[in-house]
N, C-alpha and C positions, 0 to 999 in steps of 0.2 A: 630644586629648592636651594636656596644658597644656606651659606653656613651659620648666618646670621637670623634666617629663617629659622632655620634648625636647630639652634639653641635655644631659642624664643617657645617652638612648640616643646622641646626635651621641658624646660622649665616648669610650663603647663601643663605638662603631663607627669612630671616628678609632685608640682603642689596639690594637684587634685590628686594623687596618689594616696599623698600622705596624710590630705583632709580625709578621705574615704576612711583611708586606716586606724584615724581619731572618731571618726563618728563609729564605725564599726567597734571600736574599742573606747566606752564613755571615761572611763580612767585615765586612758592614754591623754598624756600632755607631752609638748615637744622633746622635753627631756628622756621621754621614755620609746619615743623614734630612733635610737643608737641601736636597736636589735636590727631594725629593719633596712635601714637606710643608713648610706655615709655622711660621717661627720658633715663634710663640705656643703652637702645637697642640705642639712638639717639646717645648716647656719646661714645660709641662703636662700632658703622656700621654705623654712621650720612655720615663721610668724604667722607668713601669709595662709601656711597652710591650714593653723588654728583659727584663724578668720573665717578663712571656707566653713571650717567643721563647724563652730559655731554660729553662720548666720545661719547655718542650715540647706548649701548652696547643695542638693540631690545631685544634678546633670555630670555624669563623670566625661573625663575624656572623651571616651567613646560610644558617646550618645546614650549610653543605658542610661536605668535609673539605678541609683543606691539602692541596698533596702536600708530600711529606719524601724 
């Protein structure tokens, strides 16, 4: 996998991360991702990540499903 690869899926697997971790926590807003996650990763896949959470996108990373 080249490393341009590899950043591409770290990404996608950092913002489905952090969607899973807002749906699993309905309070949770990006602001409140600084326990879990680094600054850098929050200010780069925070947005996208509340997109996920909110349109309601289940399919994680690794094929499971959420619970909801």
């Amino acid at each position: 996998m080249t490393k341009a690869l590899q950043r591409i899926t770290d990404a996608e697997r950092t913002t489905r991360e952090m969607a899973d971790h807002m749906r699993a926590y309905p309070g949770c807003t990006t602001g409140d991702l600084a326990c879990h996650f680094p600054a850098g990763d929050i200010a780069l896949y925070g947005d996208a990540a509340a997109k996920l959470a909110l349109a309601g996108d289940t399919k994680r990373i690794d094929g499971r499903r959420s619970a909801q």
